[in-house]
C-alpha positions in Angstrom: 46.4 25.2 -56.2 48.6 27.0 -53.6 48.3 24.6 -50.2 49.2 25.7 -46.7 49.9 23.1 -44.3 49.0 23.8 -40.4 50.0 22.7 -37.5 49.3 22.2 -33.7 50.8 21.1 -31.1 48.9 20.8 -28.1 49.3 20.3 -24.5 46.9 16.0 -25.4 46.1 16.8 -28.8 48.3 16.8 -32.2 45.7 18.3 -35.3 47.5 19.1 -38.9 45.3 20.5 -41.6 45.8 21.8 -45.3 43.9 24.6 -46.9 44.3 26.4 -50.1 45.5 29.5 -49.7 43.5 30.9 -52.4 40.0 30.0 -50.6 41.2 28.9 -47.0 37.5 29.1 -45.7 37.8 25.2 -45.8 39.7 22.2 -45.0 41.4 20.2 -47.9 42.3 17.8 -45.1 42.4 17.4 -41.1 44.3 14.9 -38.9 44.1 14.8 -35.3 45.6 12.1 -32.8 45.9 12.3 -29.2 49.5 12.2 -27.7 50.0 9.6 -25.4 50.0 10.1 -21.9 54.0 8.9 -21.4 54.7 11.1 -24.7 57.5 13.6 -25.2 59.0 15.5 -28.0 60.4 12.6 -30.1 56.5 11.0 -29.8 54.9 14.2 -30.3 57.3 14.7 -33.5 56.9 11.2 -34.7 53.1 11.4 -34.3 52.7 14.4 -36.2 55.1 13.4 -39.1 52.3 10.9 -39.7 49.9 13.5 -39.7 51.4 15.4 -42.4 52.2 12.8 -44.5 48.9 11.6 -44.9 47.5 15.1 -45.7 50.8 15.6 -48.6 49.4 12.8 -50.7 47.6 15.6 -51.7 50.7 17.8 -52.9 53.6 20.4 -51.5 52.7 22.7 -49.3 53.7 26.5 -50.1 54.8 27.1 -46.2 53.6 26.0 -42.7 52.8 27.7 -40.3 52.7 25.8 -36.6 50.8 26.3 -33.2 52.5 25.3 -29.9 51.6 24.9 -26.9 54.3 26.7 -24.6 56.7 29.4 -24.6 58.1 30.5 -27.9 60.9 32.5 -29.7 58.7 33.4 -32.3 61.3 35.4 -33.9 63.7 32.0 -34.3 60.6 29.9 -34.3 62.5 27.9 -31.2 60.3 26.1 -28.8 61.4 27.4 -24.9 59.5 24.7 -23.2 56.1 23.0 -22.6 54.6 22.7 -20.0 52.8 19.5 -20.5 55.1 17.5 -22.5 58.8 16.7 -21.5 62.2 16.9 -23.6 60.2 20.3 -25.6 63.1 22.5 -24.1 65.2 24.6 -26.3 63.8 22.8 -29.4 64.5 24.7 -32.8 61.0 23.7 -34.3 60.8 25.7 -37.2 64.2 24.8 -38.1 63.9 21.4 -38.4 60.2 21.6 -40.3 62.0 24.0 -42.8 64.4 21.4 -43.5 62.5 18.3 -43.4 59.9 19.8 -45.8 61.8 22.7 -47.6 59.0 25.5 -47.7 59.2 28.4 -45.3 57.9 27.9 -41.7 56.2 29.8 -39.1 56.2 28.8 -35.4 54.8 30.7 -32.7 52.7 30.2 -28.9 49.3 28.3 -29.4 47.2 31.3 -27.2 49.2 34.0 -29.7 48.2 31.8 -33.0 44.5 31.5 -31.7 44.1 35.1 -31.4 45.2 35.4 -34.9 43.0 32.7 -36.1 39.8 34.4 -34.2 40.7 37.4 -35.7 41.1 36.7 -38.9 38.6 34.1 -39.3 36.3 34.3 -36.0 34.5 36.4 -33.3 37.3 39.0 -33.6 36.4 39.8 -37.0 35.9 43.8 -37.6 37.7 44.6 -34.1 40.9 46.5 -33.8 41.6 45.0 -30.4 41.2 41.9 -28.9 42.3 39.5 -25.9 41.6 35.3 -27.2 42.1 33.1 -23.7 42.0 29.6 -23.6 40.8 28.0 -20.9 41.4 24.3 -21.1 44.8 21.7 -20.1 46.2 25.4 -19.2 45.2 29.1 -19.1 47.1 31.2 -21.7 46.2 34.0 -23.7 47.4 36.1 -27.1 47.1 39.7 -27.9 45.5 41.8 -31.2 46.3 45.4 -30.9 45.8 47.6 -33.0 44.6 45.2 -35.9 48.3 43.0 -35.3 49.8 40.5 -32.9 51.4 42.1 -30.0 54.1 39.7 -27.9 55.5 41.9 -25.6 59.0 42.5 -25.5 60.6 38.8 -25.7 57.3 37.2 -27.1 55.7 36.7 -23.5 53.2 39.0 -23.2 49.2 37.3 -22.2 50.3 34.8 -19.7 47.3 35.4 -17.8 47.4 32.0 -16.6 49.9 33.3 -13.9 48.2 36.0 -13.3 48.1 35.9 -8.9 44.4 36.2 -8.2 45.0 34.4 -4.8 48.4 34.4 -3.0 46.9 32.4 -0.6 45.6 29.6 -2.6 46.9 26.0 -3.8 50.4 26.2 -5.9 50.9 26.1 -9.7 53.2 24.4 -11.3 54.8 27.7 -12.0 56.0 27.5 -8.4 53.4 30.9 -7.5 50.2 30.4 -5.5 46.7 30.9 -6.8 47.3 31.5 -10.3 44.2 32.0 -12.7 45.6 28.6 -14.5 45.9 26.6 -10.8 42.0 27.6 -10.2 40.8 27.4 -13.7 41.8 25.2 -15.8 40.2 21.6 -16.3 42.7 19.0 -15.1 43.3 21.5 -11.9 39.9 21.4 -10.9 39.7 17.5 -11.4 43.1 16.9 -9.5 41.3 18.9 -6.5 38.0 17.1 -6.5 39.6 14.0 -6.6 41.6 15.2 -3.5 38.3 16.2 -1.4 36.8 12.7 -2.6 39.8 10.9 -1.3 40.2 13.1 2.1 36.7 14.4 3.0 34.2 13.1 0.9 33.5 9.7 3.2 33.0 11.8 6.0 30.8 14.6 4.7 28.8 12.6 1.8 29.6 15.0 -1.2 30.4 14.7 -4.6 27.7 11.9 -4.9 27.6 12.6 -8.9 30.8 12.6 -9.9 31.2 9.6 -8.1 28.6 8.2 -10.2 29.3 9.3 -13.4 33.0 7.3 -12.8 31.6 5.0 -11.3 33.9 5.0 -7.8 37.0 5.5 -10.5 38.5 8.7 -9.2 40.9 8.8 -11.5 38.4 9.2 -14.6 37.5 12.6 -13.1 38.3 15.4 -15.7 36.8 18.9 -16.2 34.2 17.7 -18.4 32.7 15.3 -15.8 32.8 17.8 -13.7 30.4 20.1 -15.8 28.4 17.5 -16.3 28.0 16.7 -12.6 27.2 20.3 -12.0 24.8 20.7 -14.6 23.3 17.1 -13.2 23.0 19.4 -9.0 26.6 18.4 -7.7 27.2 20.3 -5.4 31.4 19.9 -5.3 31.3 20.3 -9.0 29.6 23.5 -9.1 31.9 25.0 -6.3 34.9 24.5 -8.7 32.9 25.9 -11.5 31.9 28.7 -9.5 36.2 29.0 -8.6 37.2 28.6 -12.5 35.1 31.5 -13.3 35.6 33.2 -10.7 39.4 33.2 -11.0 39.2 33.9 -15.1 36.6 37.0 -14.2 38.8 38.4 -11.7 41.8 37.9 -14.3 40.0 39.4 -17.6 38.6 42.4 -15.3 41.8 43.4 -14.5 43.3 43.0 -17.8 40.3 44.9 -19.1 41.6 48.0 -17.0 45.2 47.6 -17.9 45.0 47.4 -22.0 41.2 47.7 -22.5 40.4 46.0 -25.2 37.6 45.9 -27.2 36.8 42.3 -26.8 37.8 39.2 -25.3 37.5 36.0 -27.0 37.1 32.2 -25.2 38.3 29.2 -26.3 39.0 25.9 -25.3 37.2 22.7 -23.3 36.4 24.8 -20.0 34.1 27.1 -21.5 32.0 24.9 -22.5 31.0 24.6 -18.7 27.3 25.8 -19.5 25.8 29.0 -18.8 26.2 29.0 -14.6 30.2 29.2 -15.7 29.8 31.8 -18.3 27.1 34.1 -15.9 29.6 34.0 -12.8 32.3 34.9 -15.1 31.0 37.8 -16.3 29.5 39.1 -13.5 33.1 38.9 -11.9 34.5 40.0 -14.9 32.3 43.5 -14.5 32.7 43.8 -10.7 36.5 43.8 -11.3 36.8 46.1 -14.0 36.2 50.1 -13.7 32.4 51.0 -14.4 33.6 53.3 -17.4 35.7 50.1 -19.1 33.5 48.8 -21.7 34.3 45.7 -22.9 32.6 42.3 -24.6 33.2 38.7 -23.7 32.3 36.3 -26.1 32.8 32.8 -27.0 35.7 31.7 -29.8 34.0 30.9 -33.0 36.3 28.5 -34.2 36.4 25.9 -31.2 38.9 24.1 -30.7 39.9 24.8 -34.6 41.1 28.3 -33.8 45.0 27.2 -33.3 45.1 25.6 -36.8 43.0 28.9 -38.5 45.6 31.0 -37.2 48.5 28.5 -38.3 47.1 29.2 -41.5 47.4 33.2 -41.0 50.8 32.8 -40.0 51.5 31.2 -43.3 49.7 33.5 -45.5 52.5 35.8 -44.9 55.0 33.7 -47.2 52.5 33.1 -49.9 
């Protein structure tokens, strides 16, 4: 049995899995830990050097291939940054796996990796062209064109998370105002309902919900509380909602006239916001675009799997 090893780095979230390369329809073995909230590199490396060696009780992996979440040289497999973890910067990732483990690795950006996984294994199956977002601790996205990853020109290419849908709204932690990640993404939209709760909510009696559902704890606010407060009638929740999907719609319409895909693919904890998120979305999504762009959007088929399936891609190509 030829065994790939996969793994991926996320923004809260460490997963490793082995397939065999043979059949790799199915997990050998899966491992996922949270990374701690004070976490850095060393933590996240430590962490997921447990991972793996539970999974290698079950023999060598042939090569590895490795999702991360942040900017990456996929070319030297060197990690640029994250954006969610300190100490990541400048780190030669696929380096130091190669050495520590003595197969060939793969290393490239989580969003980039997904696409590849949905494609290979998922919703993008029998497309030549297709754009995977993920919508969840941040906004990124990865390419398929023409039936292969496409980068850009130094491996940046599908940032639409910094795409400027509103140069007057609340700054990123890019430094740029109203990015599609600063009104999107799940811990932005909790970090601003908490603010209205603390500020205005005493005054104006909102946000009664999600003040129930944490029961007076601001701080337990997240994205999913919030979808569940606006599926329960909160009226605060649904406005961030209605904000998230409007930003991503006006982002993938405008991306849909630029490159026109054939299809863009969803992952990650946002979209799983219920069907008021997914209708505004699209509706935005067609406003924005040119009538005579046709395009699909459709929901990842792998979850929050879709990293690891296209770690696995990524190592095919040295078995």
């Amino acid at each position: 049995m030829t065994l790939i090893l996969a793994l991926d780095f996320g923004g809260t979230k460490l997963a490793a899995a082995v397939v065999n390369a043979a059949s790799s329809q199915k997990w050998l073995g899966y491992e996922r830990r949270f990374s701690p909230g004070n976490g850095n590199a060393s933590t996240d490396l430590e962490i997921m050097r447990s991972l793996i060696h539970s999974l290698l009780q079950r023999g060598k992996p042939a090569a590895i291939g490795v999702s991360f979440g942040g900017p990456v040289n996929a070319t030297t497999g060197t990690v640029r940054r994250s954006h969610h973890v300190p100490g990541w910067e400048n780190i030669p990732l696929q380096q130091l796996l190669a050495e520590e483990y003595g197969v060939p690795v793969s290393v490239d950006n989580d969003a980039n990796v997904a696409a590849l996984g949905e494609y290979r294994y998922g919703a993008g199956q029998g497309h030549d062209s297709l754009f995977y977002i993920t919508v969840s601790t941040g906004v990124g996205g990865g390419w398929i064109l023409n039936r292969r990853p496409w980068r850009g020109a130094e491996g940046m290419a599908g940032e639409i998370g910094h795409m400027v849908v509103n140069p007057n709204g609340p700054v990123c932690l890019c430094g740029k105002r109203g990015c599609v990640e600063r009104l999107a993404s799940g811990p932005y939209m909790a970090q601003d309902a908490r603010d209205v709760l603390e500020k205005e909510a005493p005054r104006r009696q909102v946000g009664e919900i999600i003040r129930g559902l944490v029961e007076d704890n601001l701080q337990l606010i997240t994205g999913a509380v919030l979808s569940e407060a606006a599926a329960l009638g909160d009226e605060l929740a649904k406005a961030f909602l209605d904000r998230s999907a409007w930003a991503l719609g006006v982002g993938i319409g405008n991306v849909a006239n630029l490159i026109n895909p054939e299809r863009f693919v969803l992952g990650g904890g946002v979209t799983k916001a219920g069907k008021i998120w997914w209708s505004v979305l699209q509706k935005t999504a067609r406003q924005t675009a040119l009538p005579e762009v046709n395009f699909e959007i459709v929901p990842a088929a792998l979850g929050d799997d879709a990293p690891l399936w296209g770690a696995v891609a990524l190592a095919e190509e040295f078995v």
